[in-house]
N, CA, C and O of each residue as an XYZ file, in Angstrom:
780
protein
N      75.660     29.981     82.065
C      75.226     29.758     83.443
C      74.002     30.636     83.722
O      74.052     31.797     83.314
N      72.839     30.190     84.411
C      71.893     31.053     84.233
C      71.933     31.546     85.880
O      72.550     31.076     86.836
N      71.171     32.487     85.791
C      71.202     33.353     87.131
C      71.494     32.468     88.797
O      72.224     32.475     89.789
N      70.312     31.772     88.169
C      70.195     30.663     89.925
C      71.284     29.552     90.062
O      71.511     28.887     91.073
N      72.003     29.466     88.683
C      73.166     28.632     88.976
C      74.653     29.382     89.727
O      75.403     29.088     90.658
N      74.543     30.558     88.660
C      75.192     31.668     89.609
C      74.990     31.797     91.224
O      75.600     31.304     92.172
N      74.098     32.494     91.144
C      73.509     32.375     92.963
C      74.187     31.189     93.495
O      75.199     31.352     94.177
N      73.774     30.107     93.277
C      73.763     28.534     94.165
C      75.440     28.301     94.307
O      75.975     27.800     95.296
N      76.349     28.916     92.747
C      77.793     28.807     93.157
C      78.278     29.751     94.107
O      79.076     29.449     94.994
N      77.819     30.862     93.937
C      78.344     32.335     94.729
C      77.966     31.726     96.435
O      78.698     31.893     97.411
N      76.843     31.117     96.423
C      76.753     31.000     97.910
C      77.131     30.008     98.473
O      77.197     29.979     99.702
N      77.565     28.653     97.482
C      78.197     27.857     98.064
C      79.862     27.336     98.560
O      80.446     26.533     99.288
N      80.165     28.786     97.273
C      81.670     29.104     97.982
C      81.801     29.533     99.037
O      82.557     29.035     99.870
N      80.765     31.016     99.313
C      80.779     31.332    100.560
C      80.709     30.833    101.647
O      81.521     31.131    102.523
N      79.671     29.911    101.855
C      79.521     28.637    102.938
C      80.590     28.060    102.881
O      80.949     27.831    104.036
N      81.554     27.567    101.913
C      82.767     26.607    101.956
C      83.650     27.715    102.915
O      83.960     27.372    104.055
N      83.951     28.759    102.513
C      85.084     29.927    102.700
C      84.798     30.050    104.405
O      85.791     30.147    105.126
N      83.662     30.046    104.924
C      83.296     30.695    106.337
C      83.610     29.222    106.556
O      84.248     29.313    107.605
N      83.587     28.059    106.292
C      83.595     27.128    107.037
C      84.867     26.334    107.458
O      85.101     25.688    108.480
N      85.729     26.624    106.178
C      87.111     26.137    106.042
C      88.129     27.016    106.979
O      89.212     26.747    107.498
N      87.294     28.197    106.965
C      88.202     29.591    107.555
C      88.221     29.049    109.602
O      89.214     29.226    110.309
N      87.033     28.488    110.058
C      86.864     28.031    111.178
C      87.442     26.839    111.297
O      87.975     26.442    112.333
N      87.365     26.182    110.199
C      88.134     24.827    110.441
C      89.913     24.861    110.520
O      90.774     24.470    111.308
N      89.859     25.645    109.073
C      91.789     25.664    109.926
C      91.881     26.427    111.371
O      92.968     26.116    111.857
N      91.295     27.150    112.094
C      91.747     27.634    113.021
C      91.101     27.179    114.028
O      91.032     27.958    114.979
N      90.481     25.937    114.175
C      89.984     25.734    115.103
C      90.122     25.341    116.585
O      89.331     25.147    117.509
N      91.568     25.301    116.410
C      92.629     25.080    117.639
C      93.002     26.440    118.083
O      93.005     26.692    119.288
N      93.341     27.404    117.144
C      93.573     28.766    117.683
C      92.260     29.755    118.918
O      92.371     30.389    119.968
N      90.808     29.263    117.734
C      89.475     29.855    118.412
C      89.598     29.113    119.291
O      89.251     29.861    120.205
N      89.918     27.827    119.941
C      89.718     27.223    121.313
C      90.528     27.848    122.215
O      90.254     28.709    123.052
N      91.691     27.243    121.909
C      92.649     28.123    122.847
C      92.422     29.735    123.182
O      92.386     30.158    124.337
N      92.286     30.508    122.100
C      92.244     31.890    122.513
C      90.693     32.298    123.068
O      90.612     33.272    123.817
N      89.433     31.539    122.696
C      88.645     31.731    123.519
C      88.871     31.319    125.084
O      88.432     32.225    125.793
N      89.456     30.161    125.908
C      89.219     29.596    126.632
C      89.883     30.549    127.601
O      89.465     30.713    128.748
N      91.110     31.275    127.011
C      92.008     31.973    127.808
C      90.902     33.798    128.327
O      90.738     34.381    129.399
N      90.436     34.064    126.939
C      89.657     35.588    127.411
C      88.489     34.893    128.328
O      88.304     35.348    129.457
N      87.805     33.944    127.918
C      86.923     33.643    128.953
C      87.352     33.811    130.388
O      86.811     34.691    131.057
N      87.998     33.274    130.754
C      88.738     32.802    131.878
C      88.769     34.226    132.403
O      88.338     34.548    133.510
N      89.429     35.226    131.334
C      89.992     36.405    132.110
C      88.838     37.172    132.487
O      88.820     37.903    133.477
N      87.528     36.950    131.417
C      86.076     37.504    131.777
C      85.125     37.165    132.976
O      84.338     37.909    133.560
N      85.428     35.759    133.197
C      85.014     35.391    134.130
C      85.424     35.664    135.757
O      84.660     35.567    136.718
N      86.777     36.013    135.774
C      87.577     36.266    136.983
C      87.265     37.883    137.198
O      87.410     38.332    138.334
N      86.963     38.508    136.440
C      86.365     39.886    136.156
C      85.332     40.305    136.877
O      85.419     41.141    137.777
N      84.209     39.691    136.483
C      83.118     39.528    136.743
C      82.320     39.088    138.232
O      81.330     39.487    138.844
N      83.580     37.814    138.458
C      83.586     37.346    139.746
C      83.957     37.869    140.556
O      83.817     37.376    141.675
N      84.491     38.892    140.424
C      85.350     40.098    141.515
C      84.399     41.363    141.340
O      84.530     42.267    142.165
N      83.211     41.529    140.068
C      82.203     42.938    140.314
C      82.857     43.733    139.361
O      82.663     44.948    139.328
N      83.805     43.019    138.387
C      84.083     43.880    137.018
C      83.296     43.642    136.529
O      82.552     42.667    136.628
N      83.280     45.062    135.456
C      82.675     45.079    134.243
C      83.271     44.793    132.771
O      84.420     45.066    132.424
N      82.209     44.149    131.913
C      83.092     43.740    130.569
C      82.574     45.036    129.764
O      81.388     45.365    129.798
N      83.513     45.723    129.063
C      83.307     46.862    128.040
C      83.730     46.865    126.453
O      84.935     47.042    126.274
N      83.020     46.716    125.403
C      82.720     46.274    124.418
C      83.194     47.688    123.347
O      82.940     48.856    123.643
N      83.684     47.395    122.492
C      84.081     48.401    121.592
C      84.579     47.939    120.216
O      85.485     47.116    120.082
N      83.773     48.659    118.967
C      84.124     48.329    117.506
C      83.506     49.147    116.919
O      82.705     49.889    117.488
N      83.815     49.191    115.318
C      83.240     49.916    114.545
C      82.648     49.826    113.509
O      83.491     49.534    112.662
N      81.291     49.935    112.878
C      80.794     49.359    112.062
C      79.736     48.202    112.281
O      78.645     48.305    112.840
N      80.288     47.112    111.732
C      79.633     45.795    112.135
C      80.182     45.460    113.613
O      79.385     45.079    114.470
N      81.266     45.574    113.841
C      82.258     45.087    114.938
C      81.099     46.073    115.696
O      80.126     45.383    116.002
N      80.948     47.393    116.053
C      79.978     47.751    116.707
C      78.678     46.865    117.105
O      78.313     46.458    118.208
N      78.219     46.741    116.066
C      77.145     46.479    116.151
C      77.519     44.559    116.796
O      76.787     43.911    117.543
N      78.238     44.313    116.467
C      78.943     42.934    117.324
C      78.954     43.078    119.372
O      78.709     42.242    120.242
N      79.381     44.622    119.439
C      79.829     44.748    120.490
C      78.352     45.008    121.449
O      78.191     44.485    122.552
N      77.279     45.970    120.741
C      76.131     45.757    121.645
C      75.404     44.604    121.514
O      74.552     44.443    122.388
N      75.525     43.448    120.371
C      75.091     42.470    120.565
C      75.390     41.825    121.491
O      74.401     41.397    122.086
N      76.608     41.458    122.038
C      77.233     40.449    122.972
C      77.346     41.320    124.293
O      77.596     40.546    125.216
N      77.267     42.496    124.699
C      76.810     43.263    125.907
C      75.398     42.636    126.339
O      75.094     41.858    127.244
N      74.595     43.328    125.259
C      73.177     42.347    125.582
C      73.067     41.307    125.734
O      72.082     41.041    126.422
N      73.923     40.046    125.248
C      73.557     38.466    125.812
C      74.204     38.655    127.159
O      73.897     37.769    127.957
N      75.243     39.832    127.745
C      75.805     39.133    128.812
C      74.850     39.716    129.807
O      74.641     39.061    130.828
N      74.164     41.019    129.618
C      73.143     41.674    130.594
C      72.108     41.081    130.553
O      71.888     40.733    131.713
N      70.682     40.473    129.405
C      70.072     40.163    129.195
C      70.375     38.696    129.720
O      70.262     38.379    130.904
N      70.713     37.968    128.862
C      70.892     36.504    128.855
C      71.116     35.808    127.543
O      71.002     36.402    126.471
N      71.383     34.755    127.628
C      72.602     34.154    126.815
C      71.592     32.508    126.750
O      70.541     32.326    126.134
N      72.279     31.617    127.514
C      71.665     30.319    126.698
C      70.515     30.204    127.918
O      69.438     29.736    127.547
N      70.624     30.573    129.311
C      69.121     30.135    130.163
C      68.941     31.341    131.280
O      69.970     31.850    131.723
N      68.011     31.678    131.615
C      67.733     32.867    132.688
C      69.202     32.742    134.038
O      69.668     31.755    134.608
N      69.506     34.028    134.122
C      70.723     33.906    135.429
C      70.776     35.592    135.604
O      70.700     36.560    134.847
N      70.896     35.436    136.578
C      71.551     37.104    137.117
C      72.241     37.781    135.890
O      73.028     37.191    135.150
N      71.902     38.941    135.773
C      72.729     39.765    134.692
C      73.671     40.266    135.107
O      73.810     40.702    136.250
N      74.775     40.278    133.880
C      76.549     40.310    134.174
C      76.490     41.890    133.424
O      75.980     42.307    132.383
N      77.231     42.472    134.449
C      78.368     44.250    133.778
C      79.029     44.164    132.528
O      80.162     43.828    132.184
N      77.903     44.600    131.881
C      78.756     44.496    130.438
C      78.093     45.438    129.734
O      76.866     45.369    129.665
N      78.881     46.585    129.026
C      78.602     47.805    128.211
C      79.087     48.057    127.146
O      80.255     48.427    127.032
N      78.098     47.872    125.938
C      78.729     48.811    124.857
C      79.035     50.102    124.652
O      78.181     50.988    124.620
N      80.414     50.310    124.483
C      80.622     51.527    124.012
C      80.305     52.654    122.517
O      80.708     53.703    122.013
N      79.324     51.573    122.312
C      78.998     52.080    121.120
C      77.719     52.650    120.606
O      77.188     53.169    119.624
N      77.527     52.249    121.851
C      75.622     52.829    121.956
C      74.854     53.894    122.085
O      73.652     53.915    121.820
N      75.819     55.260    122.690
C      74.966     56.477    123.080
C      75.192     57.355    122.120
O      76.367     57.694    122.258
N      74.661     57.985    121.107
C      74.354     58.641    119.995
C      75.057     60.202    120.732
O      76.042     60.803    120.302
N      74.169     60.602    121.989
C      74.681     61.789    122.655
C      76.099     61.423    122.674
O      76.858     61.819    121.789
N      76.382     60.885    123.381
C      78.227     60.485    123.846
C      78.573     60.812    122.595
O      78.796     62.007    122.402
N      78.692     59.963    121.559
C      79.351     59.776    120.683
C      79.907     61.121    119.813
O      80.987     61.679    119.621
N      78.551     61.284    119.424
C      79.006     62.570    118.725
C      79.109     63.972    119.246
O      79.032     64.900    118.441
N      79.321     64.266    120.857
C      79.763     65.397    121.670
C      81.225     65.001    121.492
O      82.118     65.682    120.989
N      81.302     63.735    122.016
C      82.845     63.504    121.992
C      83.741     63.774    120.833
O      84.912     64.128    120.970
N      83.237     63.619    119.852
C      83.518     63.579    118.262
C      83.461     64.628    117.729
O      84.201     64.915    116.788
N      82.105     65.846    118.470
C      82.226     67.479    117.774
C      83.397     68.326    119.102
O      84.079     69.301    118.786
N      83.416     67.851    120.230
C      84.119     68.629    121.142
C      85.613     68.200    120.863
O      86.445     68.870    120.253
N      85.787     66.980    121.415
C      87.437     66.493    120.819
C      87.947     65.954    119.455
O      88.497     66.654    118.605
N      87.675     64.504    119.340
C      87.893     63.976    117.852
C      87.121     62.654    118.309
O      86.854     62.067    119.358
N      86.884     62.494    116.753
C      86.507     60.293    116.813
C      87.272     59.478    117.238
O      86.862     58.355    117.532
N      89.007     59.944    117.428
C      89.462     58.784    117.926
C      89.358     58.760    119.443
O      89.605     57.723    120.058
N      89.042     59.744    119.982
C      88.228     59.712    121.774
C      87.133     58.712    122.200
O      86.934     58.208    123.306
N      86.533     58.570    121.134
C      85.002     58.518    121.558
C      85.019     56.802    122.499
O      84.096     56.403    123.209
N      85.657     56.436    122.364
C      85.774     55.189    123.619
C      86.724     55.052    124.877
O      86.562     54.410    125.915
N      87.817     55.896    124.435
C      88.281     56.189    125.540
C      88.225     57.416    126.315
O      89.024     57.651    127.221
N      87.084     58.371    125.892
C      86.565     59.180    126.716
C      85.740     58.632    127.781
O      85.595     59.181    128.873
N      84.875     56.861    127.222
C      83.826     56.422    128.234
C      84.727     56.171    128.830
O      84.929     56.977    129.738
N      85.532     55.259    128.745
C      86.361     54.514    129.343
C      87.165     55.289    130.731
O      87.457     54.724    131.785
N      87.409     56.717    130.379
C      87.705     57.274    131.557
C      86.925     57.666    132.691
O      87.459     57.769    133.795
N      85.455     57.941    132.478
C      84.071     57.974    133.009
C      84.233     56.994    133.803
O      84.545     56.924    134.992
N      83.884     55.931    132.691
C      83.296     54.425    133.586
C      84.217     53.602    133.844
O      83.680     52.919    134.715
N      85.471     53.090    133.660
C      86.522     51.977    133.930
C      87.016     52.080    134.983
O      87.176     53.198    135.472
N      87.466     50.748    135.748
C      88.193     51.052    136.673
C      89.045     49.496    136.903
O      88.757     48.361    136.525
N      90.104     49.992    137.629
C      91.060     48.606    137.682
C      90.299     47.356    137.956
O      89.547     47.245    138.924
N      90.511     46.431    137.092
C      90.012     45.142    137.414
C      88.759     45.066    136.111
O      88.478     43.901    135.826
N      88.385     45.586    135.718
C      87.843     45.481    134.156
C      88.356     44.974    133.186
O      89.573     44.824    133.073
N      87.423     44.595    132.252
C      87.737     43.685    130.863
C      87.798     45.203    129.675
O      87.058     46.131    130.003
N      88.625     45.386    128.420
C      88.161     45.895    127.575
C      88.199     44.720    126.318
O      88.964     43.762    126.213
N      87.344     45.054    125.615
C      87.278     43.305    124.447
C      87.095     44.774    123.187
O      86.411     45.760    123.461
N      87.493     44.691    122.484
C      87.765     45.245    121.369
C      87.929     44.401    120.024
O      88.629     43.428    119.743
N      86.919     45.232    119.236
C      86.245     44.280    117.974
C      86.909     45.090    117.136
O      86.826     46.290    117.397
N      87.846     44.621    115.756
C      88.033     45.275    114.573
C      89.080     44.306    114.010
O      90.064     43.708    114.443
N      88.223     44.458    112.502
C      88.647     43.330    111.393
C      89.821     43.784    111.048
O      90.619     42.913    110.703
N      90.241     45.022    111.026
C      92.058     45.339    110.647
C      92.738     45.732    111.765
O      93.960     45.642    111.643
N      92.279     46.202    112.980
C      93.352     46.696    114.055
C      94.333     47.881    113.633
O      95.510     48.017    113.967
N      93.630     48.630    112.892
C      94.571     50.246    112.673
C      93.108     50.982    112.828
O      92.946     51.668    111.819
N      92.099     51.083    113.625
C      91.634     51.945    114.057
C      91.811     52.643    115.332
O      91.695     52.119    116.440
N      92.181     54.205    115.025
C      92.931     54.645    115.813
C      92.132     54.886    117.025
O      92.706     55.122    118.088
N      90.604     54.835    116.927
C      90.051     55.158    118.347
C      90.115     53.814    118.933
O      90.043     53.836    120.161
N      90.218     52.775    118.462
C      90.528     51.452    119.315
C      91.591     51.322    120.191
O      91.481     50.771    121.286
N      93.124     52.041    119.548
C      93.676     52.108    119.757
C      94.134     53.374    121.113
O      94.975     53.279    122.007
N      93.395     54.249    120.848
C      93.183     54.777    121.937
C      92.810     54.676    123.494
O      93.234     55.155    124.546
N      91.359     53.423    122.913
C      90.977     52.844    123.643
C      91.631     51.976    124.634
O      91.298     51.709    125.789
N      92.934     51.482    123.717
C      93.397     50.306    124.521
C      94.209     51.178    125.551
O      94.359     51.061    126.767
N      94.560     51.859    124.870
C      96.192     52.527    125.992
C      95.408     53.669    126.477
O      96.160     54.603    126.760
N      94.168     53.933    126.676
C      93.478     54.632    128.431
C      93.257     53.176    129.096
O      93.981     53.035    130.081
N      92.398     51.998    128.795
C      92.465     50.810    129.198
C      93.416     50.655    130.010
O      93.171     50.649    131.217
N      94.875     50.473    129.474
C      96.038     50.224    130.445
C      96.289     51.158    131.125
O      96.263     50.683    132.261
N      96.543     52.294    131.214
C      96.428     52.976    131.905
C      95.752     53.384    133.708
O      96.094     53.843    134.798
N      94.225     52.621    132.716
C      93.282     52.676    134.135
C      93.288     51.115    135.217
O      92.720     50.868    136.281
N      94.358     50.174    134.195
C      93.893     48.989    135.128
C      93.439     47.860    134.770
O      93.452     46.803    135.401
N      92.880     48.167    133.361
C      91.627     47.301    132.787
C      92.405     46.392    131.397
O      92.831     46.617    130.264
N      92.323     45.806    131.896
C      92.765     44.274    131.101
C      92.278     44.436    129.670
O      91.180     44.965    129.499
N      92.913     44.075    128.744
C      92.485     44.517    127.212
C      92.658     43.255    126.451
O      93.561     42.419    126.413
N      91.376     43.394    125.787
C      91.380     41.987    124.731
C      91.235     42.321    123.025
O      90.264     42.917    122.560
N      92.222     41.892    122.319
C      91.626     42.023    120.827
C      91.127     41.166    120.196
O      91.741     40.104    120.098
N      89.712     41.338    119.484
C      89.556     40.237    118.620
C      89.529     41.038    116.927
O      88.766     41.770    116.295
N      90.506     40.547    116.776
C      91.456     41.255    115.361
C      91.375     40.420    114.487
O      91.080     39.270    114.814
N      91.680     40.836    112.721
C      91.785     39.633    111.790
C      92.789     40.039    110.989
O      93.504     40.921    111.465
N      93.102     39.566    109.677
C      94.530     39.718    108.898
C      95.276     39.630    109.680
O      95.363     38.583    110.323
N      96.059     40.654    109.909
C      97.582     40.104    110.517
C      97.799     41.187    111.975
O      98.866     41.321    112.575
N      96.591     41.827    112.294
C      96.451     42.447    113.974
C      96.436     43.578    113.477
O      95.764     44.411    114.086
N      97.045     43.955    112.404
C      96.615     45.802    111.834
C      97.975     46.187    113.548
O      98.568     45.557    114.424
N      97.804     47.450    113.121
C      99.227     48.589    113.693
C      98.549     48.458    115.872
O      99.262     49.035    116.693
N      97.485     47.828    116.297
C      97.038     47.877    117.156
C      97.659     46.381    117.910
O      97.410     46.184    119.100
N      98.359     45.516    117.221
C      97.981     44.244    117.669
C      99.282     43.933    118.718
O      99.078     42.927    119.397
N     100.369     44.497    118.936
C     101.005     44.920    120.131
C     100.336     45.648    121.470
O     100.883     45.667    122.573
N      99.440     46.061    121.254
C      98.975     47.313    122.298
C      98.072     45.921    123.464
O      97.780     46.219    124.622
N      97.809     44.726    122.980
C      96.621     43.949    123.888
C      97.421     43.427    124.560
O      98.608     43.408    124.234
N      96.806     42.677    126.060
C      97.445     41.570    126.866
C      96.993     40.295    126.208
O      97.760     39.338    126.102
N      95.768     40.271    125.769
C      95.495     38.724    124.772
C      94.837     39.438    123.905
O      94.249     40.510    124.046
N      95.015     38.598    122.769
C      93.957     38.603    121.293
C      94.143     37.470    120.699
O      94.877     36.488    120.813
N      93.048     37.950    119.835
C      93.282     36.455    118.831
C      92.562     36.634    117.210
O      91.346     36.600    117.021
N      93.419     36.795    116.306
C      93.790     37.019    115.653
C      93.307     36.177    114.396
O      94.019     35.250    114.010
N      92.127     36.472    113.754
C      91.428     35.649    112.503
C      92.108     35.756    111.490
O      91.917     36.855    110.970
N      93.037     34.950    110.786
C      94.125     35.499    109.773
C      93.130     35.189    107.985
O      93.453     34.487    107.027
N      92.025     35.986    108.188
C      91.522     36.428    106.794
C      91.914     37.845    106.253
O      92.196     38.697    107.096
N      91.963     38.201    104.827
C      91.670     39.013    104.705
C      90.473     39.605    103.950
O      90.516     40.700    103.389
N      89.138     38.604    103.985
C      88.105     39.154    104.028
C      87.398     39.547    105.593
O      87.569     39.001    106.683
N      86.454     40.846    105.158
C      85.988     41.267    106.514
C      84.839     40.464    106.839
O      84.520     40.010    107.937
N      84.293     40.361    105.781
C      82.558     39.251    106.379
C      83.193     38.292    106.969
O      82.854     38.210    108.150
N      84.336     37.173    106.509
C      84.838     36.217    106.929
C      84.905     36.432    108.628
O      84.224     35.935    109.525
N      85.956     37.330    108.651
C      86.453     38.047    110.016
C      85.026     38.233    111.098
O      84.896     37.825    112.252
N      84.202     38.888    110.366
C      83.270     39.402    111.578
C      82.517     38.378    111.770
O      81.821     38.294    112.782
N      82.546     37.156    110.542
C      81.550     35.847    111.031
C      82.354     35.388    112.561
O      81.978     35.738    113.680
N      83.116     34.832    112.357
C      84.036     34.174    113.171
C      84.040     35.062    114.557
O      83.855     34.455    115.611
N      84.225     36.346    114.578
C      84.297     37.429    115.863
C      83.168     36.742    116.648
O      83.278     36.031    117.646
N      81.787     37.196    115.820
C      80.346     37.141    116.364
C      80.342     35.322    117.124
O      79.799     34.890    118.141
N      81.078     34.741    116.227
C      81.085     32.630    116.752
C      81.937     32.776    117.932
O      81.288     32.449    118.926
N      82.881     33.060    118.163
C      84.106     33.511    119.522
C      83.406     34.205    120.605
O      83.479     33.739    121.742
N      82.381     35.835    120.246
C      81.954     36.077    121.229
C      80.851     35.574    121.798
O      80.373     36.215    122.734
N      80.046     34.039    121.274
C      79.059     33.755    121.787
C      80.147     32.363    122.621
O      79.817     31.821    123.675
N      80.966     32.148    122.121
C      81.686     30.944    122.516
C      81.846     31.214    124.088
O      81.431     30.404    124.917
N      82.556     32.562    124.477
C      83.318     33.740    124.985
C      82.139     33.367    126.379
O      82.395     32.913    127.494
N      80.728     33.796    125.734
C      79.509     33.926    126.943
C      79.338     32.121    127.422
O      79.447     31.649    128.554
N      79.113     31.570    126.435
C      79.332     30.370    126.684
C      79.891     29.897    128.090
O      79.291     29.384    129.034
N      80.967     30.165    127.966
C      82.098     29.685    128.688
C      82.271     30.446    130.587
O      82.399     30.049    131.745
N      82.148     31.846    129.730
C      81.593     32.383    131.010
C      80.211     31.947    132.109
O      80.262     31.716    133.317
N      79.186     31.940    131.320
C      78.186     31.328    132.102
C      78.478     29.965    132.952
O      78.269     29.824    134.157
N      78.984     29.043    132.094
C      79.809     27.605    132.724
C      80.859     27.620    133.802
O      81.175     26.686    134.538
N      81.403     28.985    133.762
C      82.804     28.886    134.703
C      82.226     29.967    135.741
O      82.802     30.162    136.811
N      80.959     30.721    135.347
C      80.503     31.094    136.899
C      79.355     30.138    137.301
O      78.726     30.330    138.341
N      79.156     29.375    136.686
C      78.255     28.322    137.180
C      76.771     28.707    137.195
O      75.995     28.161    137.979
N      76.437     29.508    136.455
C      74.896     30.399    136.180
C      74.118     29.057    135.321
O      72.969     29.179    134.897
């Protein structure tokens, strides 16, 4: 097999794998998007804020989809309350040299949350313990908690009021699908506030 035949198989499994992985669940991503939407939208419509939290890629997931909801998404509209928690370099690592890493989101969260808030929480295994942290100051303060989790919810997947649950156990798989849900997610929101 020469190199580019290699390549052309390696990537066309991959394309099969991300695609089959959406297709069996494609009743689950409807349903479980339609339901967090809903809860984002009623959020929002009342002057909540949506608050974004992951680690890694899932991070970098979480200020992506903050920014479509502040910025904009599919056409110009008023910008929606929505914050990554993953963004302030200062925060992060005061929180992390003063207390520990598993603070560092639910330290914002005690700052900035308040009853009637969204928390949406990104992670491909759900045993990260600052997520988990995250969730239970979340309840605590009021604020409605969402997981978007994969494999089998990891040690976190009791702690949400909704999630939804990508049953891979690859992570690219997982974070493709997160990133397709949270644009679905804005989607839906924009439509159900009528922007």
């Amino acid at each position: 097999m020469t190199d580019i035949q290699f390549q052309n198989s390696t990537l066309s499994e991959q394309l099969t794998d991300h695609v089959e992985l959406i297709i069996e669940n494609k009743e689950l991503i409807i349903s479980g998007t339609q339901k967090i939407a809903k809860l984002a939208s009623d959020s929002l419509s009342r002057g909540g804020t949506l608050f974004w939290c992951g680690n890694g890629g899932s991070a970098a997931d979480s200020q992506h989809l903050a920014a479509d909801l502040v910025c904009r998404f599919i056409s110009d509209r008023v910008p929606l309350k929505s914050v990554a928690l993953t963004t302030d370099s200062s925060i992060l690592t005061a929180i992390s040299n003063d207390y520990n890493f598993d603070k560092i989101f639910s330290r914002q969260l005690e700052a900035l949350a308040k009853d009637g808030d969204i928390l949406i929480a990104i992670s491909t295994s759900g045993n990260s313990e600052n997520i988990k942290e995250a969730v239970l100051t979340a309840k605590n303060l009021g604020v409605e908690t969402v997981g978007l989790l994969g494999r089998d919810g990891g040690t976190s997947v009791d702690l949400f009021s909704q999630k939804l649950i990508i049953p891979s156990n690859s992570t690219a798989r997982i974070q493709e699908v997160h990133i397709l849900i949270g644009h679905l997610i804005i989607d839906l929101i924009e439509k159900n506030l009528n922007l």
